[in-house]
C-alpha positions in Angstrom: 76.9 -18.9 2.7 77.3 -22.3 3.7 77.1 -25.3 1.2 75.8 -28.7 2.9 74.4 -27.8 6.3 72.6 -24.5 7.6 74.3 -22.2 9.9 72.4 -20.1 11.7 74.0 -17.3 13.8 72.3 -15.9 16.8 74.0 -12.9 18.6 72.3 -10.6 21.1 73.5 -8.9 24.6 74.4 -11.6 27.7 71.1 -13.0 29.4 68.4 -11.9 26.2 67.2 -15.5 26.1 69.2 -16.8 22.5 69.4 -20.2 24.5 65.5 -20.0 25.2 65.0 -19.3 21.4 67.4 -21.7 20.3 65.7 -24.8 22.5 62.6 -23.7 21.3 63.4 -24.0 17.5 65.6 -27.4 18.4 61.7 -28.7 20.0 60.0 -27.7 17.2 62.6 -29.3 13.9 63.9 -31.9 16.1 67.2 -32.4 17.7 68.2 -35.2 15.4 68.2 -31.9 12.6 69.4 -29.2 14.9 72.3 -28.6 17.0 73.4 -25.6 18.9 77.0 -24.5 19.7 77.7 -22.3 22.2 80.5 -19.4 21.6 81.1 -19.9 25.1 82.9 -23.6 24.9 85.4 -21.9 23.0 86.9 -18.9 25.4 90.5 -19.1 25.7 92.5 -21.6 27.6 93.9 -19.5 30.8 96.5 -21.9 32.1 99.1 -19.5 31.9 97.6 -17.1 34.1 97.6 -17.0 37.4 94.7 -17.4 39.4 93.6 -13.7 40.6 94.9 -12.7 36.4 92.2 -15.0 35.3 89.6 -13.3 38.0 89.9 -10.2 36.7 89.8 -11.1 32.2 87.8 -9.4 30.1 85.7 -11.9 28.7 83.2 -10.0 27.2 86.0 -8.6 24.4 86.3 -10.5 21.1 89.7 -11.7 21.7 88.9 -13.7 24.3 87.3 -16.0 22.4 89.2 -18.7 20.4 87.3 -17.8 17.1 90.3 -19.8 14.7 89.2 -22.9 16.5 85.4 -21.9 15.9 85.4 -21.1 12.5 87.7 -24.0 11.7 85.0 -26.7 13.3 82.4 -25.0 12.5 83.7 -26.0 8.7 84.2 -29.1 9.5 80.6 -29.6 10.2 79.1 -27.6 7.8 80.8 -30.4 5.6 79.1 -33.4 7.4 82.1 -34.1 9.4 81.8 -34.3 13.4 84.6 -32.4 15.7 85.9 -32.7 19.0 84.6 -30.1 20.8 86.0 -28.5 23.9 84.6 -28.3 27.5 85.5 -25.1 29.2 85.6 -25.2 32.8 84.3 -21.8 34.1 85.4 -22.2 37.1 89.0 -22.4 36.8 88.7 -20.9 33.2 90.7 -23.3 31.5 89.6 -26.2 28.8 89.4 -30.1 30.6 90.7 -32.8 29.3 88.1 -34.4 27.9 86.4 -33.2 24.6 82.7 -33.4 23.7 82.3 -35.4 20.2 80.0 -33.0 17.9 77.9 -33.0 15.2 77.4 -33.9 11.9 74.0 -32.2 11.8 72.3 -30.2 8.9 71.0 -27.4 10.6 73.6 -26.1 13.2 72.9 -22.7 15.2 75.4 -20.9 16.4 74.6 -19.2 19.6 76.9 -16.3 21.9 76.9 -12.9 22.4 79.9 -12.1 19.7 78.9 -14.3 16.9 77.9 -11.7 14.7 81.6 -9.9 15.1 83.8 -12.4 13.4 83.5 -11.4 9.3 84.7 -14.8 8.2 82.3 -16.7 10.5 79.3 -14.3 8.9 80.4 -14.9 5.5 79.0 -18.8 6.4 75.9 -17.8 7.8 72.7 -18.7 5.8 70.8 -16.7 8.8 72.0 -14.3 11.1 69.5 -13.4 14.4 70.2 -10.7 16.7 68.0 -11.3 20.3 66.8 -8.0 21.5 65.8 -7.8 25.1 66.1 -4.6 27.8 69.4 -4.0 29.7 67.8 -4.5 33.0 66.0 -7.5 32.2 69.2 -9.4 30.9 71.6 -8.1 33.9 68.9 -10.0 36.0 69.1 -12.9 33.8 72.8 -12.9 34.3 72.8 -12.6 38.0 71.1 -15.2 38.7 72.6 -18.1 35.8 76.2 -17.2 37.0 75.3 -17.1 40.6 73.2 -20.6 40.5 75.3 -22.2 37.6 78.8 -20.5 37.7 79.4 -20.5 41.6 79.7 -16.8 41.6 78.9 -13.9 44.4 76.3 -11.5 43.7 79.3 -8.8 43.9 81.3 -10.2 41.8 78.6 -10.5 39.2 77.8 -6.8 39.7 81.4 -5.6 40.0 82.1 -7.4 36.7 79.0 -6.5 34.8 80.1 -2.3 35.8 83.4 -3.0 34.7 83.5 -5.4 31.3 80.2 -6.4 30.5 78.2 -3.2 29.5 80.9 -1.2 28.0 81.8 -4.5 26.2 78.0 -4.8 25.0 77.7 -0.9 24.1 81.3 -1.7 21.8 80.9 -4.7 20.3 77.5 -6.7 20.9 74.7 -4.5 20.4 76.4 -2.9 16.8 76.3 -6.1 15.1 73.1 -5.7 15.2 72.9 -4.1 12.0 73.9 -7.2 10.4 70.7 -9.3 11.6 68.3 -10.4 9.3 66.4 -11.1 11.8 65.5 -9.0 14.9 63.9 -10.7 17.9 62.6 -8.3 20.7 62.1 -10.1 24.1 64.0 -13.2 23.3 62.0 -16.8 23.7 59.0 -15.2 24.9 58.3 -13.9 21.5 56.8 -16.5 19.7 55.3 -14.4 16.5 59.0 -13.8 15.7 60.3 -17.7 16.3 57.4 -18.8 14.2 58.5 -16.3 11.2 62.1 -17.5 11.9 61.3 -21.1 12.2 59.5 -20.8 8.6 62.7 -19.4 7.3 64.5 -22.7 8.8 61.9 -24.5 7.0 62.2 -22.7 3.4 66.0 -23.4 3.1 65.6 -26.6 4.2 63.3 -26.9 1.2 65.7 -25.0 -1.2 68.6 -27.2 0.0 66.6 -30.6 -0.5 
C-alpha cells in the first residue's frame, strides 16, 4: 500500500477502454488531483536493434516493458516528488530526447495492459482495476488507434495481433485478473461501475485526510 499519494492500478486486455475510464474519473476529481501514467511510455529503448528486429518485438510480453524504471518513479511520486518521465517514440520504438516533467499528484492511476503482473508494483497499489471488455470489440478498438495514431497498416495490425497480442493476453493479461478488486465489464461505457469505483477514490481520500 502506498503511504502519501493513491495509486491506482488499472489493467485489462489492449483496446477495453482503461483510458476512457481513466479520463472519466480524472473529469469527475479534477486533474489538479489525478494523474494517469501510461505503462506504455515506459517500453524498452530499441536502439540497438535494427530496424526490421524492432518490427517484429514482442511487445505484448512483460519484459518488454522497463518495469525497474516504473516502479522506481512511480515511488518517487507516491512521495510528493515529480520525475522525468520518458516519451517513447512508437514509431521508431526508441525513447526521444526530451523527457516529460511529471507529477507530484495525490491520486495517480496507473494505466496498461501489464500493470497488474509486476508483484512489487501491486504491493503499492491502494486499488487495483481490471477493465473487462469482449475480444472482438477491443481488436477493433486496436485497429483503428494504431492505424489512425501509430501510422500502421491494417495488415500489420492483424498480422501482429495473430502472432503476439492474443496469445500474450491469454498468458499474461487476462490472469491478473484475479487480483482486481474491482471488475469493470464494458470499459468507460459502464458508468454504474465508475461511479462505485469513483466512491472508492473518494473514501481513501477521506481516510488519508
Amino acid at each position: 500500500m502506498s503511504t502519501n499519494g493513491i495509486l491506482i492500478g488499472m489493467a485489462g486486455g489492449t483496446g477495453s477502454g482503461k483510458s476512457l475510464v481513466s479520463k472519466r474519473i480524472v473529469q469527475n476529481l479534477g486533474s489538479d488531483d489525478v494523474a494517469v501514467i501510461e505503462q506504455d511510455a515506459y517500453y524498452k529503448d530499441l536502439t540497438y536493434m535494427s530496424v526490421e528486429e524492432r518490427a517484429h518485438y514482442n511487445f505484448d510480453h512483460p519484459d518488454s516493458i522497463d518495469h525497474e524504471m516504473l516502479l522506481h518513479q512511480v515511488k518517487e511520486l507516491l512521495a510528493g516528488r515529480a520525475v522525468e518521465q520518458p516519451i517513447y517514440d512508437f514509431a521508431k520504438h526508441t525513447h526521444k530526447e526530451e523527457t516529460k516533467r511529471f507529477g507530484p499528484h495525490h491520486i495517480i492511476i496507473l494505466e496498461g495492459i501489464l500493470i497488474l503482473y509486476y508483484p512489487r508494483l501491486r504491493e503499492l497499489m491502494d486499488i487495483k482495476v481490471f477493465v473487462d471488455t469482449d475480444a472482438d470489440i477491443r481488436l477493433l478498438r486496436r485497429l483503428k488507434r494504431d492505424v489512425k495514431e501509430r501510422g500502421r497498416s491494417v495488415d500489420s495490425v492483424l498480422e501482429q495481433y495473430e502472432k503476439s497480442v492474443r496469445p500474450m493476453h491469454q498468458q499474461f493479461v487476462e490472469p491478473t485478473k484475479r487480483y482486481a478488486d474491482i471488475i469493470i465489464p464494458q470499459g468507460g461505457h459502464n458508468m454504474v461501475a465508475i461511479n462505485l469505483f469513483q466512491t472508492k477514490i473518494e473514501s481513501l481520500l477521506r481516510e488519508k485526510a
